[in-house]
C-alpha positions as CSV (number, residue, x, y, z in Angstrom):
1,X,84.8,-12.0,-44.4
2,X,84.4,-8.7,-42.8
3,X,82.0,-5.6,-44.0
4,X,83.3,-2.0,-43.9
5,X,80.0,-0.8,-43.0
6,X,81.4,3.0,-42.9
7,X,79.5,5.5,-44.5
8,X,82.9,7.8,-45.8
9,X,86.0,6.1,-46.9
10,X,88.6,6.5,-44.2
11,X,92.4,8.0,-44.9
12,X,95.5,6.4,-43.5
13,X,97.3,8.4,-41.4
14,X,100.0,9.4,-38.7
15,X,99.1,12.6,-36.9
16,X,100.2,13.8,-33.6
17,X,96.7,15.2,-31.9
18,X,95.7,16.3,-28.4
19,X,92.7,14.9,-26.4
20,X,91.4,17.0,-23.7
21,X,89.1,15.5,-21.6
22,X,87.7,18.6,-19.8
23,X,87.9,22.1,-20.0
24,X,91.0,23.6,-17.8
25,X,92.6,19.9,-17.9
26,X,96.0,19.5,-19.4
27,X,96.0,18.1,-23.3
28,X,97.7,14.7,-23.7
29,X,99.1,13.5,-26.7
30,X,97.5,10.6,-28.8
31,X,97.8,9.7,-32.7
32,X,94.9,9.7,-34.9
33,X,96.1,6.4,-37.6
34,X,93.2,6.9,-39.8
35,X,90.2,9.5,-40.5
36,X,87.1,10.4,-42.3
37,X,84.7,12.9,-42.4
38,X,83.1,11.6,-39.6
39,X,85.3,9.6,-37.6
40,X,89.1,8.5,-36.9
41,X,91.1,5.9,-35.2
42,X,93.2,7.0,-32.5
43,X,96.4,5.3,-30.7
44,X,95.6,5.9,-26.9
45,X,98.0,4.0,-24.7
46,X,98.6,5.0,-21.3
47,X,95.8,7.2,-21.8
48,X,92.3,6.6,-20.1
49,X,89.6,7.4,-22.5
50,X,86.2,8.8,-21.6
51,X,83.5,8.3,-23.7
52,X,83.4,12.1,-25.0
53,X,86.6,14.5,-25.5
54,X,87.8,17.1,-27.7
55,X,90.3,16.5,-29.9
56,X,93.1,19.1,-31.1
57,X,94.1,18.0,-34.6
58,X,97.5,19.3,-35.4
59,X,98.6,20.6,-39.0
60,X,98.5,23.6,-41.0
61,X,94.8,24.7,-39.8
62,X,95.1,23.2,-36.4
63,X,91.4,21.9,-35.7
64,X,88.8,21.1,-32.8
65,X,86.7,18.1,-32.9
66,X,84.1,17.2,-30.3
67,X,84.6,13.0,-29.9
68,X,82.0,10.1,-29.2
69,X,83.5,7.2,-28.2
70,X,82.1,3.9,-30.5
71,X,85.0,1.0,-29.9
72,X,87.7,0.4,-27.9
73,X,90.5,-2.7,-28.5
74,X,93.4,-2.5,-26.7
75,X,95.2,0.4,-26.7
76,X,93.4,2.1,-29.9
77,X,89.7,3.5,-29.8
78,X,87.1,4.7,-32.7
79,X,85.4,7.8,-32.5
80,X,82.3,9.4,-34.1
81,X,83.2,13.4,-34.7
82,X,79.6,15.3,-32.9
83,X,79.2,18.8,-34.1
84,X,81.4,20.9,-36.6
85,X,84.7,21.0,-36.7
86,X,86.7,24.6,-35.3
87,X,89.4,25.9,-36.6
88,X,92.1,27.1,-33.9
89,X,92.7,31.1,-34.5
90,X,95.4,32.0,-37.4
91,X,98.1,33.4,-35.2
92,X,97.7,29.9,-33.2
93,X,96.9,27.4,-35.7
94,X,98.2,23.8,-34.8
95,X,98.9,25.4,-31.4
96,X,96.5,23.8,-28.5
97,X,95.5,26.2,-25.9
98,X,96.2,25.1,-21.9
């Protein structure tokens, strides 16, 4: 039997996001299928992952979260959200910048 060992109770989801790997780079497109307060499972394929990235959530308040890299399984990976979240600006929200 497997332990959820999580601290905050994850949400099921299907959200287009961005990942940006470095600053200047172009975005590409991954899917976050679950999230928390301090973490989210993202669908990654074709993508190579680094172990830290920013991640442009998509939505009403578009958001930026600074990613840590905890587990990798085929083409999905785990991250642990570092810092506090940023909102995009209002005339941009859910826009990510180039």
């Amino acid at each position: 039997m497997l332990i959820d060992r999580r601290r905050h109770q994850r949400q099921t989801i299907n959200r287009l996001a961005k990942l940006q790997v470095e600053s200047g780079a172009l975005p590409r497109d991954c899917l976050i299928t679950d999230i928390s307060q301090q973490g989210a499972r993202l669908h990654v394929e074709g993508l190579d992952v680094p172990d830290r990235f920013h991640l442009w959530i998509t939505g009403e308040q578009g958001t930026r979260r600074e990613c840590h890299v905890v587990w990798r399984l085929g083409h999905e990976v785990g991250v642990s959200f570092v810092g506090p979240e940023t909102r995009a600006p209002a005339q941009r929200a859910g826009a990510v910048p180039a």
